[in-house]
matplotlib code that plots the C-alpha trace (Angstrom):
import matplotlib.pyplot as plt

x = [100.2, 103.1, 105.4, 103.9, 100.7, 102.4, 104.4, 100.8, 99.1, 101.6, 101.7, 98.0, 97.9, 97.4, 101.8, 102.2, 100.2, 102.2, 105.5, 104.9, 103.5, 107.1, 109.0, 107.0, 107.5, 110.9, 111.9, 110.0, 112.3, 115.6, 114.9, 113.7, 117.2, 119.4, 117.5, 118.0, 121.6, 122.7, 121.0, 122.5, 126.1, 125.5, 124.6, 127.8, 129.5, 128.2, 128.9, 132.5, 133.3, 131.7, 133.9, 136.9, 136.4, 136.0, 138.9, 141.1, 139.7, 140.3, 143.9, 145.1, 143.5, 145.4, 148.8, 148.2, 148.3, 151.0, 153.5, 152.5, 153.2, 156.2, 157.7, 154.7, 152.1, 153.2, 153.6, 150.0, 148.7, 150.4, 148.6, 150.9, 154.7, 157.9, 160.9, 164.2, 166.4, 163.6, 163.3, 159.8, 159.0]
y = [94.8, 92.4, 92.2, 89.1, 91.1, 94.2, 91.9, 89.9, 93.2, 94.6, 91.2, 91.7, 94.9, 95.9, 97.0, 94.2, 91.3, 93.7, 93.4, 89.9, 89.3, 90.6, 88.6, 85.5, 86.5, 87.1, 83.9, 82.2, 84.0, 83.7, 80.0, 79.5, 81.8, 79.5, 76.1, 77.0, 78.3, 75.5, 73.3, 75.3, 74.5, 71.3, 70.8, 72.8, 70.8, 67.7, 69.0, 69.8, 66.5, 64.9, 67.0, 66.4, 62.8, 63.3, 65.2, 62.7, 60.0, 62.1, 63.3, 59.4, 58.9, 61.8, 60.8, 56.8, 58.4, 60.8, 57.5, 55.6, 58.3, 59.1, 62.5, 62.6, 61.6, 64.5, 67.1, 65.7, 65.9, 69.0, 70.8, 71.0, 71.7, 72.8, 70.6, 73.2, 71.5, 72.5, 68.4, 67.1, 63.6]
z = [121.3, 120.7, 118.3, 116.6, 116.4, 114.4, 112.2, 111.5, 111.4, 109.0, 106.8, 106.2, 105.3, 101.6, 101.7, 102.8, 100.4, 97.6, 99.3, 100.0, 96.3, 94.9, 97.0, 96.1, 92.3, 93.2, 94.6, 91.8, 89.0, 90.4, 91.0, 87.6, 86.4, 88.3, 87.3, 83.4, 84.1, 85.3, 82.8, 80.4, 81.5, 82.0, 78.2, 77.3, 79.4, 77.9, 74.3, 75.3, 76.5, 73.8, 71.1, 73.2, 72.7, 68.7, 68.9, 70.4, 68.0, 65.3, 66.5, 66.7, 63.3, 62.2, 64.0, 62.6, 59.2, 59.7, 60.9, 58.3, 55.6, 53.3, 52.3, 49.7, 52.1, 55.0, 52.3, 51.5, 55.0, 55.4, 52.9, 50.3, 50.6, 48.9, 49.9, 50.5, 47.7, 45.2, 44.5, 44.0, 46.2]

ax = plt.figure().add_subplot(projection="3d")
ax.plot(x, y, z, "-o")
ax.set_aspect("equal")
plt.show()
C-alpha cells in the first residue's frame, strides 16, 4: 500500500472525520476571532481619530479665547484664581 492510500485510509476513518471535524471548526473560529479583532481596532481607531480632531478644534477654540482675554478672562478660563499682590482684576 502506498502512502497516499494510508493517509486516504486514515482520513476516512471515524479518528479521522473527528480530527478533521476539529480542525474545520478550528479554522472556522480563529478566522471569525481575527475578523472581529481587527474590526474592532479599526472602529477604535476610527473613534480615536475622530476625537483627536475634536480635540484640536476645541484646543484652537480654547487658545483663540485665551489670546483674546484679559487678566479677568484667564483667571476665568483658568478656573478661578488669586492674583500674588492679593489685588482683584
Amino acid at each position: 500500500m502506498t502512502w497516499l492510500g494510508l493517509i486516504s485510509k486514515a482520513v476516512l476513518s471515524p479518528l479521522g472525520k473527528a480530527l478533521a471535524a476539529v480542525l474545520a471548526v478550528s479554522l472556522t473560529a480563529g478566522g471569525i476571532y481575527l475578523y472581529g479583532h481587527q474590526r474592532g481596532a479599526a472602529s477604535v481607531l476610527q473613534r480615536l481619530q475622530s476625537d483627536r480632531i475634536t480635540i484640536l478644534k476645541d484646543g484652537r477654540k480654547i487658545d483663540e479665547e485665551a489670546l483674546g482675554a484679559d487678566d479677568t478672562g484667564l483667571c476665568a478660563l483658568l478656573g478661578g484664581c488669586e492674583l500674588p499682590d492679593g489685588g482683584d482684576h
